[in-house]
Structure formats: structure tokens, C-alpha cells
One Martini backbone bead per residue (centre of mass of N, CA, C, O) as a GRO file, in nm:
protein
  310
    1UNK     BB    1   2.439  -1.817  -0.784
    2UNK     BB    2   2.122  -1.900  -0.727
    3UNK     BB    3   1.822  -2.049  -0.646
    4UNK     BB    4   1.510  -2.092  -0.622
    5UNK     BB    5   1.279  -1.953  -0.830
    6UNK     BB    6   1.007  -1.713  -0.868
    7UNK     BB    7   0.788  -1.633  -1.137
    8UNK     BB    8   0.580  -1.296  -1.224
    9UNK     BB    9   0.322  -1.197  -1.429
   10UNK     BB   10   0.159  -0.892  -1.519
   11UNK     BB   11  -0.112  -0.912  -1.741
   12UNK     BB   12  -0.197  -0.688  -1.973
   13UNK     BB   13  -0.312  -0.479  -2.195
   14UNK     BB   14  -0.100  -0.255  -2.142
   15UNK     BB   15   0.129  -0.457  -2.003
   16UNK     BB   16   0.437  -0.630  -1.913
   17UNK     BB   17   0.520  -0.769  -1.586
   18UNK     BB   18   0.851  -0.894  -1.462
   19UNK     BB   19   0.955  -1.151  -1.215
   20UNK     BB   20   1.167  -1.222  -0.915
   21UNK     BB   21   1.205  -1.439  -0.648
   22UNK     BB   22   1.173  -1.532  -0.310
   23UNK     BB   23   1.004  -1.719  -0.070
   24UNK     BB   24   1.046  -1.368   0.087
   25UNK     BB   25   0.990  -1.193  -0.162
   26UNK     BB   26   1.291  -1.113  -0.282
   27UNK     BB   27   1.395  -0.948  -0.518
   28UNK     BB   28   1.658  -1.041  -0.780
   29UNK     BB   29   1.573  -0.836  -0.980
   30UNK     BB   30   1.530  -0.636  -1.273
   31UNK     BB   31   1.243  -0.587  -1.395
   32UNK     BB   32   1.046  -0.655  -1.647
   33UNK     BB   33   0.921  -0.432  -1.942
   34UNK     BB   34   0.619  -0.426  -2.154
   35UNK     BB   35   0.425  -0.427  -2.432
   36UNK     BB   36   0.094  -0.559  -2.515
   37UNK     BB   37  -0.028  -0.489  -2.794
   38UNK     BB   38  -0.346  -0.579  -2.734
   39UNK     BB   39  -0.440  -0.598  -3.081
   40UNK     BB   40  -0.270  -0.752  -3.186
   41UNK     BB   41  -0.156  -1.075  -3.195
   42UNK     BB   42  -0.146  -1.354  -3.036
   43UNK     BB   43   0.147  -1.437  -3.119
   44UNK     BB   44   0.301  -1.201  -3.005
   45UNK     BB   45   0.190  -1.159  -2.711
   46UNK     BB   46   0.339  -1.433  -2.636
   47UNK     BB   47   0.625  -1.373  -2.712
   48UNK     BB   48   0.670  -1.129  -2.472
   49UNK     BB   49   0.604  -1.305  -2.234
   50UNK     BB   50   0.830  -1.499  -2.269
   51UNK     BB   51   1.069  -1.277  -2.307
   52UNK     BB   52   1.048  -1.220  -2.031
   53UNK     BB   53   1.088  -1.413  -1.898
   54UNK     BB   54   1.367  -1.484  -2.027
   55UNK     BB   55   1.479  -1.226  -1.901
   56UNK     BB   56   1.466  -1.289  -1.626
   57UNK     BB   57   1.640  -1.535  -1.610
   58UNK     BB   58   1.904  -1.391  -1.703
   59UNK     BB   59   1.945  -1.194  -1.486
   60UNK     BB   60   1.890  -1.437  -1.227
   61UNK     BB   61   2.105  -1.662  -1.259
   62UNK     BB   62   1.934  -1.899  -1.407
   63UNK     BB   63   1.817  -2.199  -1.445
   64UNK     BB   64   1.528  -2.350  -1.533
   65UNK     BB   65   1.520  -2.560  -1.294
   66UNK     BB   66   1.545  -2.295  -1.078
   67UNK     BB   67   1.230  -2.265  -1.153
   68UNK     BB   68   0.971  -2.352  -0.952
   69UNK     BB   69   0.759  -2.109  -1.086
   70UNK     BB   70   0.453  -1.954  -1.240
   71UNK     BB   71   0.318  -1.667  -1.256
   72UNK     BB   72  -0.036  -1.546  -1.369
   73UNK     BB   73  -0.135  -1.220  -1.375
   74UNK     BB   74  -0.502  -1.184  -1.552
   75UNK     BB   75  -0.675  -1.030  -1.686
   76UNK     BB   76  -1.023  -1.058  -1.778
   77UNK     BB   77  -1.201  -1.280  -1.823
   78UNK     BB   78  -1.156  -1.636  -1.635
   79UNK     BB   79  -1.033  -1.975  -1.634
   80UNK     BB   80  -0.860  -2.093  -1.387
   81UNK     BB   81  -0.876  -2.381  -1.388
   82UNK     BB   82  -0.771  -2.370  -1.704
   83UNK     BB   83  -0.609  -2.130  -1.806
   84UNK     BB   84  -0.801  -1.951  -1.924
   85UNK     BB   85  -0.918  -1.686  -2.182
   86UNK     BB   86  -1.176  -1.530  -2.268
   87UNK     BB   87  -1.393  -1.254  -2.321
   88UNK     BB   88  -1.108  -0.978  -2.361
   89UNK     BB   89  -1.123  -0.645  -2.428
   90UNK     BB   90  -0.760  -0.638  -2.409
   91UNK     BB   91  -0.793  -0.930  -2.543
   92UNK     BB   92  -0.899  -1.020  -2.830
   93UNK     BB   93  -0.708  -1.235  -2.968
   94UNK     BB   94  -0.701  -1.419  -2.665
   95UNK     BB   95  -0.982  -1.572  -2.726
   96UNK     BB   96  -0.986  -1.882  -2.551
   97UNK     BB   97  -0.699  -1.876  -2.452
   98UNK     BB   98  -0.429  -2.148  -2.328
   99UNK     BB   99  -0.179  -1.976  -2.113
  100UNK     BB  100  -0.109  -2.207  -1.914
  101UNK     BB  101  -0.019  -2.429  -2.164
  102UNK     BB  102   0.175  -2.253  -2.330
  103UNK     BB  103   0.375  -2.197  -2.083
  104UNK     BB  104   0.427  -2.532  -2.000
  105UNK     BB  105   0.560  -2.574  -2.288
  106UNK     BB  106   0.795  -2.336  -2.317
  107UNK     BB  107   0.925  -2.439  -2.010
  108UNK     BB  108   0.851  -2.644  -1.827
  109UNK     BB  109   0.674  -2.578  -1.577
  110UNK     BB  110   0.509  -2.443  -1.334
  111UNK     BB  111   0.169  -2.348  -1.369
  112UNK     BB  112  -0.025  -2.023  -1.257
  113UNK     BB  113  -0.346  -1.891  -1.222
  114UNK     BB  114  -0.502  -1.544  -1.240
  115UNK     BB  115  -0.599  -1.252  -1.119
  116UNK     BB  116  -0.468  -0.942  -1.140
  117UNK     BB  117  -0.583  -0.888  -0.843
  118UNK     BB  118  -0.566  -1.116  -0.675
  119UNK     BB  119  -0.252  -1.093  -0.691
  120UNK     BB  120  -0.180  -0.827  -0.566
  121UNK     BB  121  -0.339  -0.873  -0.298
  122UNK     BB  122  -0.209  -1.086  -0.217
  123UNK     BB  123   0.075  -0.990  -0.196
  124UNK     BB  124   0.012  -0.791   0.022
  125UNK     BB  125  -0.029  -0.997   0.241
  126UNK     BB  126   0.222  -1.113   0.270
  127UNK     BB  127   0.442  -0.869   0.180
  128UNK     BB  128   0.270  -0.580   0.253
  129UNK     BB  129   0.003  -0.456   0.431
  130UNK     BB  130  -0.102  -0.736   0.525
  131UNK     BB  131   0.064  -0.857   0.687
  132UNK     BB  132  -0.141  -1.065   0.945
  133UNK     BB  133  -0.350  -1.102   0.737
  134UNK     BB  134  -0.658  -1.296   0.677
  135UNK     BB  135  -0.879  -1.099   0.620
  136UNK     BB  136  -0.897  -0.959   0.316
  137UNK     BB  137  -0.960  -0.620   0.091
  138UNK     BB  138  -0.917  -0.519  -0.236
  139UNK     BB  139  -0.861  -0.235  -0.469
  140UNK     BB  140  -0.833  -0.173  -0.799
  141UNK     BB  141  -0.708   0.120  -0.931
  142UNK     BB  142  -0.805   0.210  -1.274
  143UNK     BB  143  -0.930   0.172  -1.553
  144UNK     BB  144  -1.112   0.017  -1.371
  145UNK     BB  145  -1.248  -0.211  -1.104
  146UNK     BB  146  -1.109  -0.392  -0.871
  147UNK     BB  147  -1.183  -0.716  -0.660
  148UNK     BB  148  -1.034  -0.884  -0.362
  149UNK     BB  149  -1.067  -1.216  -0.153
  150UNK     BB  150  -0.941  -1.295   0.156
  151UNK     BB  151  -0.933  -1.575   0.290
  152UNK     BB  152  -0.742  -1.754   0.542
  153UNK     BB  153  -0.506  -1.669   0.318
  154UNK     BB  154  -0.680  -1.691   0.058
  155UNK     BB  155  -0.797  -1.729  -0.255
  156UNK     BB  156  -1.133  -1.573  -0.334
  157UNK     BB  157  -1.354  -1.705  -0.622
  158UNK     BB  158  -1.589  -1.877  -0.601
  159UNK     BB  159  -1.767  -2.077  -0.804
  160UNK     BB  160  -1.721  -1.920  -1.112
  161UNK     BB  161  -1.457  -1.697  -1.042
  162UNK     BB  162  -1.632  -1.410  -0.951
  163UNK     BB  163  -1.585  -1.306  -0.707
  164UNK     BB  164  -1.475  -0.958  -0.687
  165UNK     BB  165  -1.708  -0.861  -0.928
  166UNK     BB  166  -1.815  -0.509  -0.894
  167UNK     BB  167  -1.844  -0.355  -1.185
  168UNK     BB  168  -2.160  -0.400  -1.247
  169UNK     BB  169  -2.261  -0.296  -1.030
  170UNK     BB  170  -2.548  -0.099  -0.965
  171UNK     BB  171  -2.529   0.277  -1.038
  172UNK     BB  172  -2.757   0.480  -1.089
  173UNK     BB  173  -2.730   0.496  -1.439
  174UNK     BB  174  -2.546   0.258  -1.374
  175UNK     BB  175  -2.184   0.177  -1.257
  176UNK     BB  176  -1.960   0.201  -1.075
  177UNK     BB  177  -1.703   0.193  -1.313
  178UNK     BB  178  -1.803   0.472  -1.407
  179UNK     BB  179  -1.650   0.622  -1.170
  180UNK     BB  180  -1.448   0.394  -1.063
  181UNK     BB  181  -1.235   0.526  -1.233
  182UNK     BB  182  -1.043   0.701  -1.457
  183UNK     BB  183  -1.243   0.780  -1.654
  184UNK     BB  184  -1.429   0.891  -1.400
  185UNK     BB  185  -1.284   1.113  -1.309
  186UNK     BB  186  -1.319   1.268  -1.605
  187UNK     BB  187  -1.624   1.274  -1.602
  188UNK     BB  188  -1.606   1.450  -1.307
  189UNK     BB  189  -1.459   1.709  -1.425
  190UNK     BB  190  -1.620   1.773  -1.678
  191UNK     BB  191  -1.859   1.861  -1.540
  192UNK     BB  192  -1.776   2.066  -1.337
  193UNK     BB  193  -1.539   2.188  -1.581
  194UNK     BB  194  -1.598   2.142  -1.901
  195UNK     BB  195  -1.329   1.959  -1.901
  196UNK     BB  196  -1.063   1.770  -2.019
  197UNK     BB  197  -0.885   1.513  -1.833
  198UNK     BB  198  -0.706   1.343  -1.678
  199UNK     BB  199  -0.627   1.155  -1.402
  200UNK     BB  200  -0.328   1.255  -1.384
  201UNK     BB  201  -0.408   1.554  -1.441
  202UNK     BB  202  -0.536   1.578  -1.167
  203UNK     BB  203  -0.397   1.542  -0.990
  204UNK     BB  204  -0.206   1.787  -1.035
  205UNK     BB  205  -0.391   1.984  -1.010
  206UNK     BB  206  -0.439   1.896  -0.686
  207UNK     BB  207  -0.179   1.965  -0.593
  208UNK     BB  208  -0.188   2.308  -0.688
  209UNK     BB  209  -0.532   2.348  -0.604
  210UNK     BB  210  -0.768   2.310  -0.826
  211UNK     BB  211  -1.072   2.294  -0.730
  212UNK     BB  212  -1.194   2.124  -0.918
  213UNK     BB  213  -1.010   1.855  -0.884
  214UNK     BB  214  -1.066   1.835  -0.558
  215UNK     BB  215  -1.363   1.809  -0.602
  216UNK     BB  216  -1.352   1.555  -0.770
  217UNK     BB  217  -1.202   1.367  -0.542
  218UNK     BB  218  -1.429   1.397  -0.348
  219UNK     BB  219  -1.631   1.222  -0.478
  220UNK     BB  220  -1.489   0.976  -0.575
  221UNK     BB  221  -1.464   0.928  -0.237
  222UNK     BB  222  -1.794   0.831  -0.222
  223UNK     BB  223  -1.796   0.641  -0.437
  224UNK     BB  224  -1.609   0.446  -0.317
  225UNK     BB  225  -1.732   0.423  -0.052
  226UNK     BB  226  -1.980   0.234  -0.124
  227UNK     BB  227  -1.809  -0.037  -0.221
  228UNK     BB  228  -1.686  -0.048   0.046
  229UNK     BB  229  -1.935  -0.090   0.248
  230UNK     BB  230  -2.014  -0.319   0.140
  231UNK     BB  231  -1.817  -0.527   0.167
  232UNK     BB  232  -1.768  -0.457   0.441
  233UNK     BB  233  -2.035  -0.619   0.557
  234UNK     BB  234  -1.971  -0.912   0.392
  235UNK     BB  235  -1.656  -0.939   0.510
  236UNK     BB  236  -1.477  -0.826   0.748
  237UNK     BB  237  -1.225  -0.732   0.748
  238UNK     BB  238  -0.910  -0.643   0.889
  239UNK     BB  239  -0.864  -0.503   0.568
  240UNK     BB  240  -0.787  -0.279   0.356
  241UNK     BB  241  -0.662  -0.255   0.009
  242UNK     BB  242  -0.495  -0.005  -0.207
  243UNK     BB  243  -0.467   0.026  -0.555
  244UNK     BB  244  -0.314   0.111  -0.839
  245UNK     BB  245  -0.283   0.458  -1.006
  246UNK     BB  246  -0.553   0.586  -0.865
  247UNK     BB  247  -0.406   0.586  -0.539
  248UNK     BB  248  -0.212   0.797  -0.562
  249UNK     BB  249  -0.434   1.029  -0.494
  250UNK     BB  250  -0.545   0.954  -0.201
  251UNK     BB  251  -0.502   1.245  -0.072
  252UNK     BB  252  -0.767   1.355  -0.208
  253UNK     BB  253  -0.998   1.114  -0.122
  254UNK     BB  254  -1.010   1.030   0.170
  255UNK     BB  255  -1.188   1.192   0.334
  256UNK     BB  256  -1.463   1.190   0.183
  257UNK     BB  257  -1.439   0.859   0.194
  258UNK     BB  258  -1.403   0.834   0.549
  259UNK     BB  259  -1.684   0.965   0.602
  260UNK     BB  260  -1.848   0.766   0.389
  261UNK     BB  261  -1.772   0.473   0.558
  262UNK     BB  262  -1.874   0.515   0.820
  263UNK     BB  263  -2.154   0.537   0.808
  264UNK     BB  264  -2.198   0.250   0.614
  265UNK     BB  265  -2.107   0.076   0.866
  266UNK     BB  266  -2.067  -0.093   1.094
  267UNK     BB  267  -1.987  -0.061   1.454
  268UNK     BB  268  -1.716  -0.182   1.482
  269UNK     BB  269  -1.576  -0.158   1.177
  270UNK     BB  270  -1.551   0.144   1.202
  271UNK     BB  271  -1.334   0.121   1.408
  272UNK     BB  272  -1.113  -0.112   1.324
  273UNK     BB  273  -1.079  -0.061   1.019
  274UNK     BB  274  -0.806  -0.040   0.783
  275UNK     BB  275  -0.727   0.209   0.497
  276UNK     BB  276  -0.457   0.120   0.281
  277UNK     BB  277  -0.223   0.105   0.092
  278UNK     BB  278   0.023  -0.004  -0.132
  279UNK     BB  279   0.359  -0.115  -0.071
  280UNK     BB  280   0.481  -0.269  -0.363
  281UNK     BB  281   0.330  -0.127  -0.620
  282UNK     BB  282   0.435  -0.199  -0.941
  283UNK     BB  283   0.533  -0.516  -0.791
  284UNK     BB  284   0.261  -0.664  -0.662
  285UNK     BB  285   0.153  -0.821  -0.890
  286UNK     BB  286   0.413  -1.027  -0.937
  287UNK     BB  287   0.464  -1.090  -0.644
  288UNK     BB  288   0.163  -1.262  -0.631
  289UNK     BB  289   0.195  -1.447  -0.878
  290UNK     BB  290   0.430  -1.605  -0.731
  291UNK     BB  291   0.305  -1.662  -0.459
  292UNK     BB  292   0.093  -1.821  -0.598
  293UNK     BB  293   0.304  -2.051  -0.702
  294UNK     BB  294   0.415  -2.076  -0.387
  295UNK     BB  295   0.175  -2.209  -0.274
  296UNK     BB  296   0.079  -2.412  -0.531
  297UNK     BB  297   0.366  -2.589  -0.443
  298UNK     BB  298   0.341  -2.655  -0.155
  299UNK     BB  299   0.055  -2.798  -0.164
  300UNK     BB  300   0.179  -3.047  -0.402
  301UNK     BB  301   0.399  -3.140  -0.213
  302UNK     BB  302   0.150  -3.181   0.022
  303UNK     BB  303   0.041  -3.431  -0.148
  304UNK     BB  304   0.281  -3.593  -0.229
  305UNK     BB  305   0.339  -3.668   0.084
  306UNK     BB  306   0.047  -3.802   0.136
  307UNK     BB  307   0.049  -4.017  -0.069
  308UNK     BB  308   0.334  -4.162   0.025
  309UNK     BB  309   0.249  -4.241   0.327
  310UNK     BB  310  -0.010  -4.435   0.262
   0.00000   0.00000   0.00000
């Protein structure tokens, strides 16, 4: 029997990933994963993600009451202070939906909510590549391209919760996300290529050496570099951290990145900012939810026994 943990939940449109962990960080049992078949009804939906938690539970061989917290990374845009779920077009179904108090009606738990790039790049502030450092900025790349940025160690979400929300900024005669993300990789090798193919076929192919995907890949890491640039420019962060699952292909954009990411940075921060991928992998979504909920259970902690010495 293990003492008290904390579990995290990676929440998105296509996948429900769940963990335990201990306030060290260390993962407690084999991750639960499920499929969201985000098109479904809100009722099934919510169903999947409870017997996720629940089979959390069973393997981490505790009861109930010794899980201190439950963390939420879910894909937005949400109202985070009341952990509602807003007009979220990979969960069309659960449209201003309160997932924050249906899972803490069904646990009696403390839940906490976030966003789940916000959740991610946490994550790896505390656990994983960014370990010792105050001011983080973050990219994942996948589906999308989300952005968060750690201040003194903290996640800052801005006045309306919209902090690092940079994929509707304007470029070229769209937006960044139009290019800076997987549909965006498969956009730039069709142009190249005149052929179809996805961003993880590109990736293998770029492995293989293939001219083509090379070039989309160098590209890619341009278009990438543009918005890394403002971003660093804006928060001067102590480092960078590249995450989801367009990261995997880090090697292939890498160069083209970095050659044109120094050119259009301040110089003190060209010279010492380093951009680095997430050491945490598949399991940083939820390491950071539950980080969320352990952080955000001390503060709890720490208000109700300042209220005590009163």
C-alpha cells in the first residue's frame, strides 16, 4: 500500500491519458490510455475519463481517500477559474461544460484545472527538461501549436486565461497555426512535393533521406522559428522547451530553427537562451496536471493554516 498520490489527467480531443505520481514526481503505476471519441455525447465522454481516473486508482493500490488531488491538462479554450470547458471544437459535445465540479462530485477530491499545453510545459519545469529554472516558455507541437509561459515558477494564464494563446497571430495570409503545426508540415510538402502525406510520413521520410521531406522539415523549422522569436523576445525566458509529437522530428528542423531564431532575438538571449525538447515524452500532459494539483493543494495548505495562526 502506497501513501498518498496525486493523479493527473492529459485531457484532449483525441486521446485520455491518465497517471499516479508521488510529490517527487515519480509515476506510480503503467498510465491508463483511452480513446476520446471526442464527436460522441458528453455523457460517454465523461464516463471514459472518470474510469480512467478509476483505474488509476486500482493499479496505484490506494483508496480513495489517499489520491490528495486530481489535475486536469485539457485542450481549450476554457474558463479556468471555474473549470468550465468553453466552445472547444474537438469536444463539441461537452460546450460550456463544468468538468471541473462533475469530477469532483464524482471523487469528492480536490480537482484543479488547466490547460493542457499550460499543464505539459509545467510539467517539465518542475520534472523534466526545464528542472531549476524560473522563467519557461513552451511550444507543443501537434494537431495545433499551443503555447505556455512559467513565470517564478508559476503558470501564467494572463487577465482573460489567454497567456500563450499565439495561433490565431497573423502570418503570411493566415495564421502561425496554419503552417506551424501537423496539417501545416503536410500543407508545406505538398506545395514541394505535389503528393499528400502526413506529418509522421514525412518525418520517416526524412529519415530515409528524401529530398523532398528534408526540404518541408527546413521550412517548417523557419515558419517555427518566427514565432519563437516574438515569444522570446517578449518573455526572455531563462530556456525554451519544445514539446508534442511534431518535437519527435526535432532533428530534421533543428538547424534551419536555429540559424534563423538567432538572427531575430535580442543579443544577450541569442547567446545564453537554449532550446531544448521535453525529457518527460508522453507522460508530461499528465506529470504537469497532477504537478498542478500538488502545487495548487500546498498553496490550500498554506492559506488555510495562515488563516489558523490568525
Amino acid at each position: 500500500m502506497k501513501n498518498e498520490i496525486l493523479i493527473g489527467v492529459d485531457f484532449g480531443g483525441t486521446k485520455i491519458l491518465a497517471g499516479g505520481m508521488t510529490e517527487k514526481g515519480e509515476i506510480v503505476c503503467e498510465p491508463v490510455k483511452m480513446p476520446t471519441n471526442g464527436q460522441e455525447s458528453g455523457e460517454k465522454i465523461i464516463a471514459r475519463l472518470t474510469n480512467s481516473i478509476d483505474e488509476v486508482i486500482r493499479r496505484s493500490e490506494v483508496r480513495i481517500d489517499q489520491v490528495k488531488g486530481i489535475g486536469l491538462g485539457v485542450t481549450g479554450p476554457l474558463d479556468i477559474k471555474n473549470g468550465t470547458i468553453l466552445e472547444c471544437p474537438q469536444l463539441p459535445t461537452l460546450r460550456f461544460f463544468p468538468l471541473k465540479k462533475a469530477v469532483e462530485n464524482y471523487f469528492h477530491r480536490p480537482v484543479y484545472m488547466d490547460n493542457d499545453a499550460n499543464c505539459l510545459i509545467y510539467g517539465e519545469t518542475l520534472f523534466g527538461s526545464g528542472v531549476g529554472k524560473m522563467n519557461v516558455v513552451g511550444f507543443t507541437l501537434g494537431t495545433g501549436l499551443g503555447c505556455a509561459i512559467i513565470l517564478d515558477g508559476k503558470i501564467f494564464v494572463g487577465s482573460t486565461e489567454s497567456a500563450g494563446e499565439i495561433w490565431p497571430s497573423p502570418y503570411g495570409d493566415g495564421t502561425i497555426e496554419d503552417l506551424v503545426c501537423g496539417a501545416g508540415v503536410s500543407k508545406i510538402y505538398r506545395r514541394i512535393s505535389g503528393k499528400e502525406r502526413s506529418a509522421v510520413d514525412i518525418a520517416s521520410l526524412a529519415e530515409k533521406g528524401e529530398e523532398n521531406a528534408l526540404a518541408t522539415w527546413s521550412e517548417f523549422g523557419k515558419h517555427l522559428s518566427v514565432a519563437m522569436a516574438w515569444t522570446i523576445n517578449v518573455i526572455d525566458p531563462d530556456i525554451v522547451i519544445l514539446g508534442g509529437s511534431i518535437s519527435n522530428a526535432y532533428p530534421y528542423f533543428s538547424s534551419s530553427m536555429e540559424e534563423n531564431l538567432r538572427k531575430y532575438i535580442c543579443p544577450v538571449p541569442s547567446e545564453r537562451t537554449r532550446v531544448v525538447c521535453s525529457k518527460l515524452g508522453a507522460n508530461a500532459g499528465f506529470i504537469g496536471a497532477a504537478a498542478l494539483a500538488m502545487r495548487q493543494e500546498e498553496s490550500r495548505t498554506q492559506e488555510n493554516f495562515n488563516e489558523e495562526s490568525l
